[in-house]
C-alpha positions in Angstrom: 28.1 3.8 -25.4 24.7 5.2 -26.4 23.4 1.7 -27.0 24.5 0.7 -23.0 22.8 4.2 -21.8 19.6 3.5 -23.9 19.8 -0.3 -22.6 20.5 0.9 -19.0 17.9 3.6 -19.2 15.4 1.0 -20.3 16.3 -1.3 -17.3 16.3 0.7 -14.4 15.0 4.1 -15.6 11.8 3.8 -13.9 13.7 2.7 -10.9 15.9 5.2 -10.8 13.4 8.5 -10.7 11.4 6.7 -8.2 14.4 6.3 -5.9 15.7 9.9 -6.8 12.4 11.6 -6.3 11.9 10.0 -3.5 15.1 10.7 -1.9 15.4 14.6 -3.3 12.2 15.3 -1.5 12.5 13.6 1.8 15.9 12.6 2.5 16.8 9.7 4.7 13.5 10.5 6.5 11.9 7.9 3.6 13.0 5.1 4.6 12.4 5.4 8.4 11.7 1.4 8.4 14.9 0.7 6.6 17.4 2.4 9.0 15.4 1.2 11.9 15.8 -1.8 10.6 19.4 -1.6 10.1 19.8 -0.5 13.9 17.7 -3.4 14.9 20.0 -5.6 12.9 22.9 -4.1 14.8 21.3 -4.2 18.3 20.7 -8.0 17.5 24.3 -8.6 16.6 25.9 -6.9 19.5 23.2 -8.9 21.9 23.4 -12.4 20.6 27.8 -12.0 20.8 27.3 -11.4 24.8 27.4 -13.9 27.4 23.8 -12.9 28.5 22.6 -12.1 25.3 23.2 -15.3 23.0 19.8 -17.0 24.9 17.8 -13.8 24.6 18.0 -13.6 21.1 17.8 -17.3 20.3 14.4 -17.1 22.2 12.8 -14.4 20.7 14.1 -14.9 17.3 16.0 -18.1 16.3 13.5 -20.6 14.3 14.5 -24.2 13.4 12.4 -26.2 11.5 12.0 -28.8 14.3 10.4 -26.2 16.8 6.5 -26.4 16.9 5.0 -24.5 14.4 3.0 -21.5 16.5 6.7 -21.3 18.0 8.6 -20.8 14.3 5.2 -18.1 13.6 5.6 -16.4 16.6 9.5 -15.8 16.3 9.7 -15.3 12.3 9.0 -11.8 12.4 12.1 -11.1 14.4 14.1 -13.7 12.5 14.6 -11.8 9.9 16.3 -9.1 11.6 18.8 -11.7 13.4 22.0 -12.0 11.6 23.0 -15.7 11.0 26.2 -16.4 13.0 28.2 -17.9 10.6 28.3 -15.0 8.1 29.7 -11.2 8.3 27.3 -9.1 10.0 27.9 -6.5 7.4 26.7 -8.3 4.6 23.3 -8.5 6.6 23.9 -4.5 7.2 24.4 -4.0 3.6 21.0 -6.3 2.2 19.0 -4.4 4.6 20.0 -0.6 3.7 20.3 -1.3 0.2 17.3 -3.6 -1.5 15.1 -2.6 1.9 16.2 1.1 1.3 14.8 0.9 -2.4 11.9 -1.1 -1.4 10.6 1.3 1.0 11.2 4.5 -1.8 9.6 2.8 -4.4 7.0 0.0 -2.7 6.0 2.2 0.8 6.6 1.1 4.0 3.9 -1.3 4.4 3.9 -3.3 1.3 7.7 -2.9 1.6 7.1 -5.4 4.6 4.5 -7.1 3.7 6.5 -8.7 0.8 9.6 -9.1 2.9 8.1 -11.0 5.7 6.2 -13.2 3.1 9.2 -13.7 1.5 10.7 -15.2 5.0 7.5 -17.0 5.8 7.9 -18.7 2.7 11.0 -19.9 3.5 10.2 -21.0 6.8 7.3 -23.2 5.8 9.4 -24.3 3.1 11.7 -25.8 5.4 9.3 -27.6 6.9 7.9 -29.6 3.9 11.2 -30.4 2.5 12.6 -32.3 5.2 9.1 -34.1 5.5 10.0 -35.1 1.7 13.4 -36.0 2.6 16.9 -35.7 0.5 15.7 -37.8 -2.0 13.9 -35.5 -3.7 15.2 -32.7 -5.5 12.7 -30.0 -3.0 13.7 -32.6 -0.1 16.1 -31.7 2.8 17.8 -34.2 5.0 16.3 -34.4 8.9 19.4 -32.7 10.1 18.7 -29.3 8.4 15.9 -29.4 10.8 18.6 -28.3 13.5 19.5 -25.5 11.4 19.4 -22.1 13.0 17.1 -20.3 10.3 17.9 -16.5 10.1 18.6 -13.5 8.8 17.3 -11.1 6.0 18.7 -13.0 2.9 15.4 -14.3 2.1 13.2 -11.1 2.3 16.0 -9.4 0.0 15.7 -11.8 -3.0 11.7 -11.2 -2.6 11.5 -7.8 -2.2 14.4 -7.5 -5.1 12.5 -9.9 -7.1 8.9 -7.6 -6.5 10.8 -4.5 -7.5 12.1 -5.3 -10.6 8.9 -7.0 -11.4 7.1 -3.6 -10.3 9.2 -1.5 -12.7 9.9 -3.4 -15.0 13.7 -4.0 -14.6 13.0 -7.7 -16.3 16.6 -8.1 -17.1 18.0 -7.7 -13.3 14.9 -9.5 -11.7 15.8 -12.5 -14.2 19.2 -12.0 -13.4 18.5 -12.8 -9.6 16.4 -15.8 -10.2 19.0 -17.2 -12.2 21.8 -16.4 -9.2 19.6 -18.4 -7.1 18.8 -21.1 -9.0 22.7 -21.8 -9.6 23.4 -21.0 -5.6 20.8 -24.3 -5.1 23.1 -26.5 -8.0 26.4 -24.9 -6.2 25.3 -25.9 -2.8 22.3 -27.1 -1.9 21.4 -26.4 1.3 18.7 -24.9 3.0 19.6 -21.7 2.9 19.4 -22.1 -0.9 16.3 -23.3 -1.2 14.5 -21.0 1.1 15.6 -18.7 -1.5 13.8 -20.4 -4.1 10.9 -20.3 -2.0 11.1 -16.5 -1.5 10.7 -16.2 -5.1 8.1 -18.0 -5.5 6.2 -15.9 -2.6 7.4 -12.9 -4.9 6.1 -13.8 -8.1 2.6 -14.8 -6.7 2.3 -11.2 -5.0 3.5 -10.4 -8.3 0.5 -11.7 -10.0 -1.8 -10.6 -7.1 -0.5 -7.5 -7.4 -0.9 -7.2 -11.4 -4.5 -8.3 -10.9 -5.2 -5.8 -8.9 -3.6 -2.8 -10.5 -4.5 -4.1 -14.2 -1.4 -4.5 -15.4 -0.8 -1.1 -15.7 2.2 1.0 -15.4 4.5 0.9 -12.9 4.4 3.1 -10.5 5.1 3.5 -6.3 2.7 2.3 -4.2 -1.0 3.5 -3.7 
């Protein structure tokens, strides 16, 4: 038992005060983005299941790979916070207060999106150049995913969960969700899947931007 606490202490130790000291001294008023967020995510929900709502949202916040580009830029930011229609709204609810929740205590607000919506972005484009490849390459996607509504916050989670781990040093659990991800794309490979991939690899180059810039130093929250 003292061998799991020394390896769990090792993993998420760092993590852990971070989260705790941020939460003992503030409360729920640190992460102000996350539960607005979460309300957003709600508001979206209720709105797109309405008669006069379904249109609204898809035209401020659906992107498919087949819309013009400045059109897919201009609506990504809201994407994220649009939960796909085909899924449990409460898995979306759950991502967002959880790995946003722990983002914003440990990252800040701002780099807390910054990372997030580079993580979607990533994704988006992604989409783009894999149906221009086609399925007949492994990072191809058929021309019919290019119908695909795109949404959700699935990919700014694995970034952001990806950045965290990497930031203190919980290797094990960051490796742990590249290799969940990686094995999603052999299950079923899909966009979805794929976009995932693509989020991670967003997250690892703000990894290594971010390392640069801090010196590879400890980790720490953000400055």
């Amino acid at each position: 038992m003292n061998t799991l606490s020394r390896l769990a202490r090792a993993e998420w130790g760092a993590l852990s005060r971070a989260v705790r000291d941020a939460l003992v001294a503030r409360r729920l008023r640190a992460i102000p983005m996350t539960l607005g967020a979460v309300c957003l995510t709600g508001l979206f929900q209720y709105v797109q299941n309405q008669s006069w709502g379904y249109r609204l949202v898809q035209d401020i916040g659906s992107v498919r790979a087949e819309d013009p580009l400045w059109l897919a830029l201009l609506r990504t930011p809201l994407s994220l916070f649009v939960p796909a229609l085909d899924l449990p709204v409460w898995g979306a609810l759950v991502q967002i207060l959880l790995v946003f929740g722990i983002a914003e205590l440990c990252l800040g607000r701002w780099r807390t999106l910054l990372v997030g919506y580079a993580a979607t972005l990533a994704g988006t484009l992604y989409a783009r150049v894999a149906i221009a490849l086609g399925p007949d390459t492994w990072l191809g996607l058929p021309a019919s995913d290019a119908r695909v509504v795109d949404t959700g916050p699935s990919a700014a989670v694995v970034g952001l969960a990806v950045f965290v781990c990497w930031r203190y040093r919980a290797y094990g659990t960051g490796v742990l969700v590249v290799v969940l991800m990686v094995v999603e794309v052999l299950v079923k490979n899909n966009l979805a899947g794929k976009e995932h991939l693509a989020a991670i690899a967003a997250a690892l180059v703000l990894c290594a931007v971010d390392a640069g810039r801090r010196g590879w130093g400890r980790p720490g929250a953000s400055s």
